[in-house]
Biopython code that builds the backbone (N, CA, C, O; Angstrom):
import numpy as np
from Bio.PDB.StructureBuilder import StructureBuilder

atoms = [
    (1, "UNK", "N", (-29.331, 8.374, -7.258)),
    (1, "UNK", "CA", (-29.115, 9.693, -7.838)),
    (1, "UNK", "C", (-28.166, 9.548, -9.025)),
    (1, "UNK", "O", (-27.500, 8.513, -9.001)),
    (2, "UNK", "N", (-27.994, 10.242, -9.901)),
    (2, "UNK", "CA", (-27.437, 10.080, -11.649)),
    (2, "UNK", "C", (-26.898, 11.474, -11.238)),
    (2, "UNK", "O", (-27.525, 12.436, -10.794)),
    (3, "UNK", "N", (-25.387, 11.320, -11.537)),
    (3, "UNK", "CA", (-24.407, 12.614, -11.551)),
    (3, "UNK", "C", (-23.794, 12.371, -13.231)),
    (3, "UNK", "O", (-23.637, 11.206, -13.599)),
    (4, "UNK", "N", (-23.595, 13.071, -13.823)),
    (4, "UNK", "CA", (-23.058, 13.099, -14.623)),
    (4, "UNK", "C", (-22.271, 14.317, -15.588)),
    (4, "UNK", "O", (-22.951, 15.301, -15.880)),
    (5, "UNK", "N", (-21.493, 14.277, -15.855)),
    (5, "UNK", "CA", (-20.903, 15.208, -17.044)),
    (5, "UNK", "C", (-21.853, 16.029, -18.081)),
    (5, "UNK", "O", (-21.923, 17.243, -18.274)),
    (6, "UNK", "N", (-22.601, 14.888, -18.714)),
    (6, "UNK", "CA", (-23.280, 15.807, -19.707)),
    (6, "UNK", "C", (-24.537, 16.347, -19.455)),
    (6, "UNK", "O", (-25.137, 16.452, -18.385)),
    (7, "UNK", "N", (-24.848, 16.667, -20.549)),
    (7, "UNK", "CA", (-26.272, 17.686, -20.273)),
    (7, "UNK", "C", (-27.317, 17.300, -20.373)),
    (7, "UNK", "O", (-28.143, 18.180, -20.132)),
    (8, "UNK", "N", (-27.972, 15.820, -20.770)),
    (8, "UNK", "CA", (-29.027, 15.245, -20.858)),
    (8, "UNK", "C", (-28.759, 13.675, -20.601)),
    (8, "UNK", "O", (-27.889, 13.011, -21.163)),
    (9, "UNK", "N", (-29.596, 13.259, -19.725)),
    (9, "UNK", "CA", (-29.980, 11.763, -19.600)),
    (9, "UNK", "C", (-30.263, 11.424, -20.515)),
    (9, "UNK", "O", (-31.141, 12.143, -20.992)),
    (10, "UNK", "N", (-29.844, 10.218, -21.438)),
    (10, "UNK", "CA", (-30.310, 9.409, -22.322)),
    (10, "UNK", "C", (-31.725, 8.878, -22.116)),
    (10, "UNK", "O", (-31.870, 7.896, -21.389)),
    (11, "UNK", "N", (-32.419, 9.254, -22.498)),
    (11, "UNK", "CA", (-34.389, 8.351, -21.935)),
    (11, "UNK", "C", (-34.956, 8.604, -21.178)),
    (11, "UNK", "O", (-35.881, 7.885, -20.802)),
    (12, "UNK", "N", (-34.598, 9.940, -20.519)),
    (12, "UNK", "CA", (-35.020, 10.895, -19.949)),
    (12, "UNK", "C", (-35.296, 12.303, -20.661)),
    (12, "UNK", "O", (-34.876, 12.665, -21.760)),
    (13, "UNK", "N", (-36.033, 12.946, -19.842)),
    (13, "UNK", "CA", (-36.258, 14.312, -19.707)),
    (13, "UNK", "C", (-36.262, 15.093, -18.771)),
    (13, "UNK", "O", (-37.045, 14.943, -17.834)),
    (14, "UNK", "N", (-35.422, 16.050, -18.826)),
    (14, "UNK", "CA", (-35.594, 17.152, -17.824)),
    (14, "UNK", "C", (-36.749, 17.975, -17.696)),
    (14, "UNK", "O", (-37.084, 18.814, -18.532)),
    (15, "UNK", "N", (-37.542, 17.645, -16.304)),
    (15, "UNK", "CA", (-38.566, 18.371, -16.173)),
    (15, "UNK", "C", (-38.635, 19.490, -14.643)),
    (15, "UNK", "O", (-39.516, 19.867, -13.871)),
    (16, "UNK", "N", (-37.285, 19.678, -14.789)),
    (16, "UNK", "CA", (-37.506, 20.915, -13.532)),
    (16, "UNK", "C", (-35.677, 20.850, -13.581)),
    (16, "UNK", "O", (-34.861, 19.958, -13.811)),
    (17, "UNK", "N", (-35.583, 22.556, -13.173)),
    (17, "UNK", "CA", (-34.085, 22.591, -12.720)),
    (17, "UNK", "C", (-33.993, 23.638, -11.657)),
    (17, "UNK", "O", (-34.322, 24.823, -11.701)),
    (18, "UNK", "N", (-33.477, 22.936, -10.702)),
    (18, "UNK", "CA", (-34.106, 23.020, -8.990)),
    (18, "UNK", "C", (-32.732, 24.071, -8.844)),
    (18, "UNK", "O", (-32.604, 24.697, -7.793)),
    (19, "UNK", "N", (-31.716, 24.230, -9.950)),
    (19, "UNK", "CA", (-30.296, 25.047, -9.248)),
    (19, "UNK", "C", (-29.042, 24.403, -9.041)),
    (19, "UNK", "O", (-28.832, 23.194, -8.950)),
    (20, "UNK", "N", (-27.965, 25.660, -8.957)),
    (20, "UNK", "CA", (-26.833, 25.031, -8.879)),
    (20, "UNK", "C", (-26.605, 24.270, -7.340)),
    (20, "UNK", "O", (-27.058, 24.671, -6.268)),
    (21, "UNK", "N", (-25.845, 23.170, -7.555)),
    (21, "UNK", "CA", (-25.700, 22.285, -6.333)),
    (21, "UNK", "C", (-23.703, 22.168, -6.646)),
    (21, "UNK", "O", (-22.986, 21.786, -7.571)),
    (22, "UNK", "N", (-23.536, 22.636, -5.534)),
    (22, "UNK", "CA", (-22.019, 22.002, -4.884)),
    (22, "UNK", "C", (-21.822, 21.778, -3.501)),
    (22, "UNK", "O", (-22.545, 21.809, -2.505)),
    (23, "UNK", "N", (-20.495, 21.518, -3.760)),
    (23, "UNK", "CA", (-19.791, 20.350, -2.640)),
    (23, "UNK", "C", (-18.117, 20.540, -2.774)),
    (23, "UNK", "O", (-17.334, 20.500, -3.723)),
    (24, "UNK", "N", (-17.981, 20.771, -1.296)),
    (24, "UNK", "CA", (-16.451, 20.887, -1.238)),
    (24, "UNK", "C", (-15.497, 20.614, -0.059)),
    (24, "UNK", "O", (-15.976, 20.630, 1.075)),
    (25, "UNK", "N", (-14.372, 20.398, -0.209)),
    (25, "UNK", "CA", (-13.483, 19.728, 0.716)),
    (25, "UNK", "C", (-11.805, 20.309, 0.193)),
    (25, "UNK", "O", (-11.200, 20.338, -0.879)),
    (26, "UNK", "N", (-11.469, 20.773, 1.792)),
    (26, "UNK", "CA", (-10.242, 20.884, 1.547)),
    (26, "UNK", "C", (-8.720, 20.014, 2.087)),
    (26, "UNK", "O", (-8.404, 19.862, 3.267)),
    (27, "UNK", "N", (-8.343, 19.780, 1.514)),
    (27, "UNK", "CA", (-7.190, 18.587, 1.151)),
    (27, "UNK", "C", (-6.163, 19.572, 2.351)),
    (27, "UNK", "O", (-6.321, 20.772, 2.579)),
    (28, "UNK", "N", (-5.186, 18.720, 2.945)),
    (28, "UNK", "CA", (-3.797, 19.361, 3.399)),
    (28, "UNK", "C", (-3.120, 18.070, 3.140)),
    (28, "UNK", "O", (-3.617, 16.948, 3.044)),
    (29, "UNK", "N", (-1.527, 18.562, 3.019)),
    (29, "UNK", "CA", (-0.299, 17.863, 2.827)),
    (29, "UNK", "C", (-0.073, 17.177, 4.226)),
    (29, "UNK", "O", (-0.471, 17.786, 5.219)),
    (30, "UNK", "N", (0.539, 15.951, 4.376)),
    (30, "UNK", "CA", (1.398, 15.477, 5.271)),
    (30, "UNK", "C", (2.448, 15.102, 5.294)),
    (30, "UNK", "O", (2.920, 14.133, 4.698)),
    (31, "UNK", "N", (3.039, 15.965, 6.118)),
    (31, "UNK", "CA", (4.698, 15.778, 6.030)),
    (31, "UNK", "C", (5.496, 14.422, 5.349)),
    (31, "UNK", "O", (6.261, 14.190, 4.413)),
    (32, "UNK", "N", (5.026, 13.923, 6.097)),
    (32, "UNK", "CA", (5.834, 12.261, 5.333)),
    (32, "UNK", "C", (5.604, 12.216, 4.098)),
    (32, "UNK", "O", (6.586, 11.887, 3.433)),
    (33, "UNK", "N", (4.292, 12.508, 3.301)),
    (33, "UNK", "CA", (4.016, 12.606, 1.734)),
    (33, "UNK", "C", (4.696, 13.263, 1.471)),
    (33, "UNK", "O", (5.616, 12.815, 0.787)),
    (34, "UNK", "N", (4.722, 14.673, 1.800)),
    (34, "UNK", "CA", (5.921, 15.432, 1.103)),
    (34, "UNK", "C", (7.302, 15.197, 1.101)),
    (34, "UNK", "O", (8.095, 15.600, 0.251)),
    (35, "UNK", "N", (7.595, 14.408, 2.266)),
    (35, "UNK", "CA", (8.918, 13.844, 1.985)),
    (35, "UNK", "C", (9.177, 12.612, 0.755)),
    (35, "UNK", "O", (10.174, 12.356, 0.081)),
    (36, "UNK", "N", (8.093, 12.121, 0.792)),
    (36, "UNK", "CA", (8.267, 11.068, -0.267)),
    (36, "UNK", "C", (8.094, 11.625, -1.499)),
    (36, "UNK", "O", (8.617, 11.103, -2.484)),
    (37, "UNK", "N", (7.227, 12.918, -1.608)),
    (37, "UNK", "CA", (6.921, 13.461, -3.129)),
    (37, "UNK", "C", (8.616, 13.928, -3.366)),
    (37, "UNK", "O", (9.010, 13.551, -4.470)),
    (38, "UNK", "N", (9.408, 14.479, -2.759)),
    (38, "UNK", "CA", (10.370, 15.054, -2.757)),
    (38, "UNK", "C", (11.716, 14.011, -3.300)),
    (38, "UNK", "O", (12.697, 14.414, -3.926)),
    (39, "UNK", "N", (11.448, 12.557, -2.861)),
    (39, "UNK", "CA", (12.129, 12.012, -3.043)),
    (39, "UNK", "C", (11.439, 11.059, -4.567)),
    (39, "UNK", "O", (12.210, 10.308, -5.164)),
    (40, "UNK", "N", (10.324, 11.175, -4.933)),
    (40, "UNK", "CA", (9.783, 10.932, -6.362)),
    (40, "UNK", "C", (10.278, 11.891, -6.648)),
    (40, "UNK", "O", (11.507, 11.970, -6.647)),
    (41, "UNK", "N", (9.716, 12.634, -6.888)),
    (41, "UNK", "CA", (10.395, 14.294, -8.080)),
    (41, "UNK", "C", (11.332, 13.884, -8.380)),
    (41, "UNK", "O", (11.345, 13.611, -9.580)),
    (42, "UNK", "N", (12.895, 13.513, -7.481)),
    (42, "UNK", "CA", (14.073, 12.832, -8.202)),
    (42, "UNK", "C", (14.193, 11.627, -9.254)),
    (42, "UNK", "O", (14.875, 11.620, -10.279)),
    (43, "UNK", "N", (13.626, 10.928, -8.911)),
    (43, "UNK", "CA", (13.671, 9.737, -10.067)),
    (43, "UNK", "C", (12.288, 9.833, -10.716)),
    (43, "UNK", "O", (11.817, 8.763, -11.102)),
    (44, "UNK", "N", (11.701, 10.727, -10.864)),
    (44, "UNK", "CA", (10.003, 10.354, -11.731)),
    (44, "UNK", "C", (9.272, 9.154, -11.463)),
    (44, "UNK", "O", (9.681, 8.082, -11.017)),
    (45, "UNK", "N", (8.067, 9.527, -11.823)),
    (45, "UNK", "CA", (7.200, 8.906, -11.504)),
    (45, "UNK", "C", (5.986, 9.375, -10.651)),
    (45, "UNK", "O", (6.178, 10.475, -10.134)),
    (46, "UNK", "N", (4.603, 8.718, -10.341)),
    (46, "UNK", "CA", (3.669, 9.487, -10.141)),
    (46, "UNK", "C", (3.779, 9.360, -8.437)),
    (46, "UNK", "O", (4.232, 8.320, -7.959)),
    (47, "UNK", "N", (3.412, 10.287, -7.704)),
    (47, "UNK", "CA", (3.233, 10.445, -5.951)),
    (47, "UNK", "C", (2.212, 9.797, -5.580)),
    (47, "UNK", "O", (1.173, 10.442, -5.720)),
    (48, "UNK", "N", (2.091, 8.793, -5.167)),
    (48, "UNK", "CA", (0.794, 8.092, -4.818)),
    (48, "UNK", "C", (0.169, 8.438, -3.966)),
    (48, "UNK", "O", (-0.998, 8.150, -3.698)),
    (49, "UNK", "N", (1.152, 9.347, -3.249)),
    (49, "UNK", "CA", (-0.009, 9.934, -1.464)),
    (49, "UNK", "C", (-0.728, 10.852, -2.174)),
    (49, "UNK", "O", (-1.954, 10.897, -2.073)),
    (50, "UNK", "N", (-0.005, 11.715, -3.003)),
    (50, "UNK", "CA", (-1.263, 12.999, -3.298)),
    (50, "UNK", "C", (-2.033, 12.686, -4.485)),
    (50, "UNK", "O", (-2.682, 13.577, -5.032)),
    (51, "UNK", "N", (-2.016, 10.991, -5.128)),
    (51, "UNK", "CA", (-2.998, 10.739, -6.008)),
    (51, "UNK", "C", (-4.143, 10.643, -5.279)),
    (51, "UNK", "O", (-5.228, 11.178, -5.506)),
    (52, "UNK", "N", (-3.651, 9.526, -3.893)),
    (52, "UNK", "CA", (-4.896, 9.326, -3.295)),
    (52, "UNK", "C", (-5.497, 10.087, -2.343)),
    (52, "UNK", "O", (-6.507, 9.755, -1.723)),
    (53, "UNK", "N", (-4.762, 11.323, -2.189)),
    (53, "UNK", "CA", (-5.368, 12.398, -1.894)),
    (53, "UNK", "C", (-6.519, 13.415, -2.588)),
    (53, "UNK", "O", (-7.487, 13.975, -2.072)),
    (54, "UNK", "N", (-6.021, 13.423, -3.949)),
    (54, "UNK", "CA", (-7.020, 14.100, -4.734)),
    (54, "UNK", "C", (-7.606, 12.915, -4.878)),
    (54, "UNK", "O", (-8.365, 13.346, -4.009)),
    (55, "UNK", "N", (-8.006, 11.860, -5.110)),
    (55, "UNK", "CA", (-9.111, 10.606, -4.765)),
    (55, "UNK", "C", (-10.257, 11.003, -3.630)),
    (55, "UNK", "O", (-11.451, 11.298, -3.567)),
    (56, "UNK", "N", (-9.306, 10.847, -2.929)),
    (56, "UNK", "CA", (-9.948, 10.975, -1.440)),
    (56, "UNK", "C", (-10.882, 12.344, -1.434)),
    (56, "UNK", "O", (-12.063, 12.245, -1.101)),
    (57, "UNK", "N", (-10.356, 13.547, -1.789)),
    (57, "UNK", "CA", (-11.012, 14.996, -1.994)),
    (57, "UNK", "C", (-11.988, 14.946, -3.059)),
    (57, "UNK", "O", (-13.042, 15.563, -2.913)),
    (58, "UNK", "N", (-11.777, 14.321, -4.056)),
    (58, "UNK", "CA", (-13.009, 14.164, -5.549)),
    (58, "UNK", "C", (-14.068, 13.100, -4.964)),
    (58, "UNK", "O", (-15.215, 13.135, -5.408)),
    (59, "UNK", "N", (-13.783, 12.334, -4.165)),
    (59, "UNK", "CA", (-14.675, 11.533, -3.615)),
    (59, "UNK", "C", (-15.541, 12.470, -2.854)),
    (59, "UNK", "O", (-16.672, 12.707, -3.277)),
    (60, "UNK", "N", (-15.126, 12.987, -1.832)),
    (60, "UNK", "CA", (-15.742, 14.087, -0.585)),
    (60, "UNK", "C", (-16.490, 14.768, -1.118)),
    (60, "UNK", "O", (-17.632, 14.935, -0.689)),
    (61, "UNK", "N", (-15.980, 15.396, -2.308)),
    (61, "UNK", "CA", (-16.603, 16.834, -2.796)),
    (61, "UNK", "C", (-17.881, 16.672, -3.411)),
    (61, "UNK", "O", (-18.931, 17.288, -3.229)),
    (62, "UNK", "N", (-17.509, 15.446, -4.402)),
    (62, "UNK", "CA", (-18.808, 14.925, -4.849)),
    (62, "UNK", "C", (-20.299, 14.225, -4.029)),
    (62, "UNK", "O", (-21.508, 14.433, -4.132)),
    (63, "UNK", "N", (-19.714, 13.607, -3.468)),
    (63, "UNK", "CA", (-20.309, 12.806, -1.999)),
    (63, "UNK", "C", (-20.977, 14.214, -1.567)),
    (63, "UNK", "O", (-22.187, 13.997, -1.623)),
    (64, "UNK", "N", (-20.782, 15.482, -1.184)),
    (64, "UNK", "CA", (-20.997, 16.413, -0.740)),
    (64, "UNK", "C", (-22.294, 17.322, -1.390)),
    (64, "UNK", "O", (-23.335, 17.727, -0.873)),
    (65, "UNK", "N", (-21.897, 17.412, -2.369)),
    (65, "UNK", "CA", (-22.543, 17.804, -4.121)),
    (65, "UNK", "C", (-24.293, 17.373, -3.859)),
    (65, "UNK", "O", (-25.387, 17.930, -3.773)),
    (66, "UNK", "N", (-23.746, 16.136, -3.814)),
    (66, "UNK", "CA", (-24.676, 14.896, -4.059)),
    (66, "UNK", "C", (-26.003, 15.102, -2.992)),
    (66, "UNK", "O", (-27.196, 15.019, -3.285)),
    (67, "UNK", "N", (-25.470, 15.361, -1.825)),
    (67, "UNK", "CA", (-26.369, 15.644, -1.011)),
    (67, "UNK", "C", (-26.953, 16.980, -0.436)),
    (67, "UNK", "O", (-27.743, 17.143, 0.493)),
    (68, "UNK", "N", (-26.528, 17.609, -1.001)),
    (68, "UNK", "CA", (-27.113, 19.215, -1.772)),
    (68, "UNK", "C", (-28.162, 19.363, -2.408)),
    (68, "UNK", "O", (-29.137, 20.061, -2.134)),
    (69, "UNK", "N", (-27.829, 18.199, -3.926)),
    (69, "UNK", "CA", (-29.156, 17.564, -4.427)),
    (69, "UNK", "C", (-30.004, 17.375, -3.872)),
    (69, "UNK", "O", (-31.025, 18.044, -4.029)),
    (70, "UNK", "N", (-29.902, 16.258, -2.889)),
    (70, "UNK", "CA", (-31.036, 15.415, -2.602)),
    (70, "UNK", "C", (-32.130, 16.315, -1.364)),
    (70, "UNK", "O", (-33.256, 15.981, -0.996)),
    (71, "UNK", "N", (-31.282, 17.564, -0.923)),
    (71, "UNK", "CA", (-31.931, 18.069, -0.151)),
    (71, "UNK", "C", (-32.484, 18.930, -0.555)),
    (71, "UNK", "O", (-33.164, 19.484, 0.308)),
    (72, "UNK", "N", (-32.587, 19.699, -2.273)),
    (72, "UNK", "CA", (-33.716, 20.123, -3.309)),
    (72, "UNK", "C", (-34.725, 18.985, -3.613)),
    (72, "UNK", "O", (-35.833, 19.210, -4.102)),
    (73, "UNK", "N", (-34.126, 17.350, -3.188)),
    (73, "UNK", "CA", (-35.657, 16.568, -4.038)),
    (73, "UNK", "C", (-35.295, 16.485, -5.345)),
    (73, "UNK", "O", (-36.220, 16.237, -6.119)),
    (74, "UNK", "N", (-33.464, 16.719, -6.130)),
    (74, "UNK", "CA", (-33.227, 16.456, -7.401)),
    (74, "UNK", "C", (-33.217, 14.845, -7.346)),
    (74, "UNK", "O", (-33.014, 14.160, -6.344)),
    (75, "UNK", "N", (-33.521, 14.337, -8.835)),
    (75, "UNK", "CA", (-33.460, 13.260, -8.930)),
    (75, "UNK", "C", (-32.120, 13.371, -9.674)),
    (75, "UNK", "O", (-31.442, 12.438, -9.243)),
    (76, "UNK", "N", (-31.396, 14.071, -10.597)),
    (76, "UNK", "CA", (-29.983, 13.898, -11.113)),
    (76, "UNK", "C", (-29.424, 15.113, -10.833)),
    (76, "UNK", "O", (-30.258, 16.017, -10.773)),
    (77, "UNK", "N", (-27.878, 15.553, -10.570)),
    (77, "UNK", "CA", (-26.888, 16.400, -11.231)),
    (77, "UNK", "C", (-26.421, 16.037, -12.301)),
    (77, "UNK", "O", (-25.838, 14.963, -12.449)),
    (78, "UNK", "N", (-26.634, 16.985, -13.309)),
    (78, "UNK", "CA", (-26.425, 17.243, -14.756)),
    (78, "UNK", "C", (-25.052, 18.541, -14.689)),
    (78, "UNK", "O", (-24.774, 19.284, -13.747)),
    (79, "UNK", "N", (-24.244, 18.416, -16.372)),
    (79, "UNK", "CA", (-23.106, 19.347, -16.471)),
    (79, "UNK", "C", (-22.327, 19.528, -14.897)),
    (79, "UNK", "O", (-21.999, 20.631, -14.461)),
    (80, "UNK", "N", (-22.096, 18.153, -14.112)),
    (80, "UNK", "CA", (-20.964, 18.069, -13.202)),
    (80, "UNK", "C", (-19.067, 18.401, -13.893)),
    (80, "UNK", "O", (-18.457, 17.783, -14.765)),
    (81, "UNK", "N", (-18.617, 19.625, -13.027)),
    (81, "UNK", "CA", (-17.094, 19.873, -13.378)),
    (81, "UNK", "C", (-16.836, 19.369, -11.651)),
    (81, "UNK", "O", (-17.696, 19.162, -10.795)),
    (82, "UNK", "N", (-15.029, 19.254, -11.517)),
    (82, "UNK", "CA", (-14.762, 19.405, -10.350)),
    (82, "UNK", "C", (-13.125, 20.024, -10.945)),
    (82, "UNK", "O", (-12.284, 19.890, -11.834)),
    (83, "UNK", "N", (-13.484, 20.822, -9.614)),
    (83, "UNK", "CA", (-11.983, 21.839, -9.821)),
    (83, "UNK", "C", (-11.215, 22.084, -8.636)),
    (83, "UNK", "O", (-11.658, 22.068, -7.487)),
    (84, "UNK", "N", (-10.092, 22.303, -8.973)),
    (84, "UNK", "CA", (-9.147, 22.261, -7.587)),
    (84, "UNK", "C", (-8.575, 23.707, -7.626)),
    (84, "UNK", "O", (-8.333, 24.501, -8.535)),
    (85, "UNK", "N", (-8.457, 23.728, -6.245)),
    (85, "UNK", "CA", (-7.720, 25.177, -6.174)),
    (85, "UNK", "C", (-6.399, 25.172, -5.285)),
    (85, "UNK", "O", (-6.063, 24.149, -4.687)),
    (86, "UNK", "N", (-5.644, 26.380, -5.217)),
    (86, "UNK", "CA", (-4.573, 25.728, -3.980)),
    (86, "UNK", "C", (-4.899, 27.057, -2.879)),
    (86, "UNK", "O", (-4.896, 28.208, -3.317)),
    (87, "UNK", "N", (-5.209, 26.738, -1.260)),
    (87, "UNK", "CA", (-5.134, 27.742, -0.568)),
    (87, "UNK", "C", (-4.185, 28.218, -0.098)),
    (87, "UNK", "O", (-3.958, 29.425, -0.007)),
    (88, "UNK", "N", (-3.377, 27.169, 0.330)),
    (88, "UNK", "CA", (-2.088, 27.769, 0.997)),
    (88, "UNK", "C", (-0.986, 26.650, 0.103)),
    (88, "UNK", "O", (-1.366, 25.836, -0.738)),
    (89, "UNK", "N", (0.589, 26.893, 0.594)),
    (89, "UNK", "CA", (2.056, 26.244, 0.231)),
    (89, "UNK", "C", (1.529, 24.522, 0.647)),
    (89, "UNK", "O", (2.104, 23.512, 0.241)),
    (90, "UNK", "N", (0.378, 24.549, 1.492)),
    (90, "UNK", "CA", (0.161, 23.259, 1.939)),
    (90, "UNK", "C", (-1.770, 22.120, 2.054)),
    (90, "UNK", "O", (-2.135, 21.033, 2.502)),
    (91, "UNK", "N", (-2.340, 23.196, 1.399)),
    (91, "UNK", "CA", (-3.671, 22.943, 1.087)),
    (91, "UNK", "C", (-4.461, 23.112, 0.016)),
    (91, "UNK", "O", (-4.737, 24.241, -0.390)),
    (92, "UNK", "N", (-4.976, 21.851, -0.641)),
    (92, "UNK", "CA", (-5.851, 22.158, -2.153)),
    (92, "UNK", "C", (-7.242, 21.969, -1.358)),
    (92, "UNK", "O", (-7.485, 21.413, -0.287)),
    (93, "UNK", "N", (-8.155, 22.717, -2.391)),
    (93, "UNK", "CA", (-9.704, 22.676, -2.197)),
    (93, "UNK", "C", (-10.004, 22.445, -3.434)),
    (93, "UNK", "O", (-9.725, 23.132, -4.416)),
    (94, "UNK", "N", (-10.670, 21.305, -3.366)),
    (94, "UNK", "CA", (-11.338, 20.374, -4.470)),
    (94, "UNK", "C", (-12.924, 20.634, -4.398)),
    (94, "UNK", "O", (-13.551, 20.262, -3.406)),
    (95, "UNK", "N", (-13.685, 21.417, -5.696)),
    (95, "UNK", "CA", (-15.097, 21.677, -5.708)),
    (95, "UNK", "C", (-15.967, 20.898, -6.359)),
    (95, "UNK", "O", (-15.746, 21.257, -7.516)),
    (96, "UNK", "N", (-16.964, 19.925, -6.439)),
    (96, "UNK", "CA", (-17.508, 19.739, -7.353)),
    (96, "UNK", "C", (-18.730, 20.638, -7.677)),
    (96, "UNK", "O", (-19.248, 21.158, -6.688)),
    (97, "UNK", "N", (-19.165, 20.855, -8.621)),
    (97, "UNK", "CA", (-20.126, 21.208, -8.927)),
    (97, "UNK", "C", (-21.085, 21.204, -9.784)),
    (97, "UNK", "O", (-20.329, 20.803, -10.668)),
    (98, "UNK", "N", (-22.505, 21.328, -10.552)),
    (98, "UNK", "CA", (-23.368, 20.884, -11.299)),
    (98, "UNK", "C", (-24.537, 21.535, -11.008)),
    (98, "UNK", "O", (-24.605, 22.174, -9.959)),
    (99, "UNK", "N", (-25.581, 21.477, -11.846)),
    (99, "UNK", "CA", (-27.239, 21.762, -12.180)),
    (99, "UNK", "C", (-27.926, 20.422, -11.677)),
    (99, "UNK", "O", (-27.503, 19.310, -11.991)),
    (100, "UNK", "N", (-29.095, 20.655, -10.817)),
    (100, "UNK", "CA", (-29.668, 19.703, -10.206)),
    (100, "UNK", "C", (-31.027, 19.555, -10.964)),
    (100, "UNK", "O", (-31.540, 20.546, -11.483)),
    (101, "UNK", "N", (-31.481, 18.598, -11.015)),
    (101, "UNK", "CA", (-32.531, 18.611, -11.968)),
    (101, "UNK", "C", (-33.908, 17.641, -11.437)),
    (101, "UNK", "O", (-33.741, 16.827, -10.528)),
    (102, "UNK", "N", (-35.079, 17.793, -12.005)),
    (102, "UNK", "CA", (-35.843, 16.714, -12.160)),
    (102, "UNK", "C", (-36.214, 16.024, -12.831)),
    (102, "UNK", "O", (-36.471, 16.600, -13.888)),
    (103, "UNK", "N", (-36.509, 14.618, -12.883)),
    (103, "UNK", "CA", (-36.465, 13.810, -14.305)),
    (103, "UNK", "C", (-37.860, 13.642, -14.548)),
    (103, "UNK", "O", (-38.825, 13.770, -13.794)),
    (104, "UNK", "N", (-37.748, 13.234, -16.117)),
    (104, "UNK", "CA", (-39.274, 12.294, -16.306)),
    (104, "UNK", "C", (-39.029, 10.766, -16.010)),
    (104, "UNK", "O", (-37.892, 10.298, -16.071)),
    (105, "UNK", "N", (-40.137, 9.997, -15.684)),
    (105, "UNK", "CA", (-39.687, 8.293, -15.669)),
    (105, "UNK", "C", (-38.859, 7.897, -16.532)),
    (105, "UNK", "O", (-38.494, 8.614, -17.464)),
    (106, "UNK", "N", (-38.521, 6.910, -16.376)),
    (106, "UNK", "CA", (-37.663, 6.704, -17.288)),
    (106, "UNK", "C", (-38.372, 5.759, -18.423)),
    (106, "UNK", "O", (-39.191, 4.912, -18.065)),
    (107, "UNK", "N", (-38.070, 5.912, -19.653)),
    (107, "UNK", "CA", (-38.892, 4.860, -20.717)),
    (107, "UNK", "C", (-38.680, 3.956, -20.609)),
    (107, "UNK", "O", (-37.618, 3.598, -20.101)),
    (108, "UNK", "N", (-40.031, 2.742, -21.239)),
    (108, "UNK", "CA", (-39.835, 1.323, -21.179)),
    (108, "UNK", "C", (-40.497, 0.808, -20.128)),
    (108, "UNK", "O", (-40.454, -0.401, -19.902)),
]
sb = StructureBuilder()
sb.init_structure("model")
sb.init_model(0)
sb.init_chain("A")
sb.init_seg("    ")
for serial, (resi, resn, name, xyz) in enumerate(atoms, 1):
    if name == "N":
        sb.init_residue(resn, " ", resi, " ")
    sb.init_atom(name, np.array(xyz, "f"), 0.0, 1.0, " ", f" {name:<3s}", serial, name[0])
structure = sb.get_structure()
């Protein structure tokens, strides 16, 4: 499956657009991260628990997305964003989302 940002496959053609397809997952804090973010914030520098947290959530969401697709029979998601939201003092929800499409073969 071909996820991508922009709006056209290179050597392709879009020959069907099956709809919007998303995917989502919501993130919570763990105490110990936040103790350590707390103790980064003082001297700077980046929080590695909640990098690889939003990792971990952009992975899911997409992973998620993805098989949204495949259960229209898209061969790509085209114009993929992913966006985060915050629900609570202690939970982000990470969305991906995109246009599912059908391709022509590919040339060559």
């Amino acid at each position: 499956m071909i996820i991508t940002n922009i709006e056209n496959i290179p050597g392709r053609t879009v020959t069907e657009e099956l709809g919007l397809v998303q995917g989502s997952t919501v993130r919570g804090k763990h105490i110990g991260k936040d103790i350590a973010a707390f103790f980064k914030g003082l001297i700077g520098g980046e929080i590695k628990g909640y990098s690889d947290l939003l990792v971990e959530g952009r992975e899911e969401a997409t992973s998620r997305m993805e098989g949204h697709a495949k259960d229209l029979g898209a061969d790509a998601v085209v114009n993929v964003r992913i966006t985060t939201s915050s629900i609570t003092g202690g939970a982000v929800e990470l969305l991906a989302y995109g246009t599912a499409v059908k391709l022509s073969p590919a040339n060559g």
